[in-house]
C-alpha positions in Angstrom: -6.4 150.6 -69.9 -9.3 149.8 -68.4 -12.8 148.7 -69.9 -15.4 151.3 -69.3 -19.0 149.5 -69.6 -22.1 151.1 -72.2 -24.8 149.7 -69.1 -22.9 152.0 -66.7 -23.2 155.1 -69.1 -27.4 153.8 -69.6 -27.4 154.3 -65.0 -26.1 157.7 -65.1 -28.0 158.4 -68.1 -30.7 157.4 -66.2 -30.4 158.8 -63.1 -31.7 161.9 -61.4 -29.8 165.1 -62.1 -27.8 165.6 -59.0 -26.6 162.4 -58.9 -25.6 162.3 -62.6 -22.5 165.0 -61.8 -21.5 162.9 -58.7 -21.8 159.5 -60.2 -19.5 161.2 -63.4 -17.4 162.2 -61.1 -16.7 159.2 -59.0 -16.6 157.1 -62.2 -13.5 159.0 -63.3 -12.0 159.4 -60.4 -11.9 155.5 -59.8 -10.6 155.4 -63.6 -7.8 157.5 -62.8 -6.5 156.1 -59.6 -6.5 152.5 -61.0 -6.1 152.8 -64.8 -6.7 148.9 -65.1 -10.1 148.9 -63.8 -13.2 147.6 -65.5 -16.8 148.3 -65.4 -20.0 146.2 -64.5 -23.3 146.3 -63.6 -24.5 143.9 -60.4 -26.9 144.1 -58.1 -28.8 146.6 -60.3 -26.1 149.4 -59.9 -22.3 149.9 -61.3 -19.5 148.2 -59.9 -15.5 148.6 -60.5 -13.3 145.2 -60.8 -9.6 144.9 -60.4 -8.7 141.0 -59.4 -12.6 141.1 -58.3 -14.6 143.3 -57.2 -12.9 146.6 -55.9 -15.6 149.3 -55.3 -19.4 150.1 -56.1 -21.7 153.5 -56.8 -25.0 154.3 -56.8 -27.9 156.4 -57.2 -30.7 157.0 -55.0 -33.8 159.4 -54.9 -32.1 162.2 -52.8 -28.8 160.7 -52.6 -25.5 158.8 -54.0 -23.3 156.7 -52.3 -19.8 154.9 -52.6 -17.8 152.5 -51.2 -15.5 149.9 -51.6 -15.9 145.7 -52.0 -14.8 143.7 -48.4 -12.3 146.8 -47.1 -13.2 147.8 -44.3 -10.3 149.4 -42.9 -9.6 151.6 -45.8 -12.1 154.3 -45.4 -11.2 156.2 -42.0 -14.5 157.1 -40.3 -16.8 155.0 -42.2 -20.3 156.2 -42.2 -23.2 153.9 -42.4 -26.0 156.4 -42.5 -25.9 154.8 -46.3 -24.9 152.0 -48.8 -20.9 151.5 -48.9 -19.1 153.6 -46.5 -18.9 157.4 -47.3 -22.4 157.9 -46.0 -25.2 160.0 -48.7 -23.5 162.0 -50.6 -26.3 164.3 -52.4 -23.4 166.9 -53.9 -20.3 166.7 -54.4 -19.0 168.9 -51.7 -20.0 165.6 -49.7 -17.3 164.0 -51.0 -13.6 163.9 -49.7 -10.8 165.7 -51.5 -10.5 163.8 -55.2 -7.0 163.4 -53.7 -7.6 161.5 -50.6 -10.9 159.3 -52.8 -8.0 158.6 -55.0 -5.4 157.1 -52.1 -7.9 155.4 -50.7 -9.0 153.6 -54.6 -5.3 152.8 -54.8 -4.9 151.2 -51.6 -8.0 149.3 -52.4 -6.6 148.1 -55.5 -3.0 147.0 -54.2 -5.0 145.3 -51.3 -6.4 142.9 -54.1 -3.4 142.5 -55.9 -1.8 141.5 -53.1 -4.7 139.2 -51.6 -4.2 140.6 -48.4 -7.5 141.8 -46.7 -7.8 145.3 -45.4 -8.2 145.4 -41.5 -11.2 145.5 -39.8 -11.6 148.0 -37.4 -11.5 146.6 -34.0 -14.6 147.3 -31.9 -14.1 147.9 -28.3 -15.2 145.6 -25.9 -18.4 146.4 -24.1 -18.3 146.9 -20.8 -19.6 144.4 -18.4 -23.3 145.1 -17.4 -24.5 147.6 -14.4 -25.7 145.4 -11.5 -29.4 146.5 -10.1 -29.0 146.3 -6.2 -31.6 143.9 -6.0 -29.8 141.4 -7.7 -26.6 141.8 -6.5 -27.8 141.7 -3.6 -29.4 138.2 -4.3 -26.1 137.0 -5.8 -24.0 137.7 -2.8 -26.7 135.3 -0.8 -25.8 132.6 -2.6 -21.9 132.4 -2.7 -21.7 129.8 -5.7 -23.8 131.3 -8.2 -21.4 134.5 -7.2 -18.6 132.6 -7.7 -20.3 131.3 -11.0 -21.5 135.2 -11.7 -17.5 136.3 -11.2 -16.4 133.9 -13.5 -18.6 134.7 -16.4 -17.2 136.6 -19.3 -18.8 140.4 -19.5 -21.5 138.8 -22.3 -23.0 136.2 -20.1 -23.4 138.7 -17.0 -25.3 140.7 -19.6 -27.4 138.0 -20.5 -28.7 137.1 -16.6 -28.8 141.3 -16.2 -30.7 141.8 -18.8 -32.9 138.8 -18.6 -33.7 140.4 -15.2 -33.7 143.9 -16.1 -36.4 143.4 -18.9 -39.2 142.0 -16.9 -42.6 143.8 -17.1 -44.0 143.1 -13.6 -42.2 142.9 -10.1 -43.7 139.2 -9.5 -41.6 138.2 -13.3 -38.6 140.2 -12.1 -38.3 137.9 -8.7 -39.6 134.8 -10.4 -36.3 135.3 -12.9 -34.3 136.4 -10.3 -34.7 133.1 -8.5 -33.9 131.4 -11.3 -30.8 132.9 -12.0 -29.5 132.7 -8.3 -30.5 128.5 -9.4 -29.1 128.2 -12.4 -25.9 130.4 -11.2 -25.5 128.4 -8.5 -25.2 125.2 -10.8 -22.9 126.9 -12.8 -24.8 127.6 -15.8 -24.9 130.5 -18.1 -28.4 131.8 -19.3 -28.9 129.8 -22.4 -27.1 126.3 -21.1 -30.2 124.5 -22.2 -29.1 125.1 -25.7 -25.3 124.8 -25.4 -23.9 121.4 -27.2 -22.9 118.8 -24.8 
């Protein structure tokens, strides 16, 4: 059975009415999906351990908010309008079904047992930066730094685009496109001066 913690009784106690019923709420239902769960205070706010930390609540002015300790993957659709990863929750019909909060506590919990770190979600590449004509036009002058441009991961294009792009006066813009088209040419990415050697 788990140990349940007075400080964490004292923050509900203590916090604002709405949030008293969802943070009651939550509290059990953690309880119940892993009886062997034990209570804390950290940070200021209540936290849930089960071979470490597992998940965390708290209570704001308007809102509450949940989530769980390095899991990223569990929660599907992660907000991060909030704290943790179910986004504010000011009632509890801003919570998922007690069923689904439930599978994903468990799956939290067996993650730790087993060490094994839940999946980060995989962010999809960005895509490599739109050309302005002028400077295309600029590159394809100058074969090498082309070549160079061409060769450059999507990142480092975005780098010299944007470099470009962000110039507050026409004479700037020219002065940097220039330099590109040189540095290009060499073979060099935007920020060689500080790579290591």
């Amino acid at each position: 059975m788990g140990a349940r913690d007075s400080r964490v009784d004292a923050y509900i106690d203590q916090a604002q009415p709405f949030a008293r019923t969802i943070l009651r709420h939550l509290r059990e239902l953690v309880h119940e999906a892993c009886p062997g769960v034990s209570e804390t205070i950290k940070w200021g706010f209540p936290h849930f351990e089960f071979h470490g930390l597992l998940c965390n609540m708290a209570a704001f002015k308007a809102h509450c908010a949940f989530g769980f300790w390095k899991a990223e993957g569990i929660v599907e659709g992660a907000s991060r309008e909030a704290m943790g990863q179910l986004g504010r929750i000011a009632s509890l019909k801003d919570l998922p079904e007690p069923a689904r909060l439930r599978a994903w506590v468990q799956q939290a919990a067996a993650a730790k047992v087993s060490g094994t770190p839940a999946p980060r979600p995989v962010k999809p590449p960005k895509p490599p930066p739109e050309v302005p004509a002028a400077f295309l036009a600029a590159l394809r002058a100058e074969p090498r730094a082309l070549a160079t441009y061409e060769r450059f991961s999507p990142s480092h294009q975005r780098e010299y685009v944007e470099w470009y792009v962000e110039a507050r006066t026409e004479a700037t813009r020219e002065r940097r496109l220039a330099q590109a088209i040189e540095w290009m040419a060499e073979g060099k990415p935007r920020h060689w001066k500080y790579q290591r050697c």
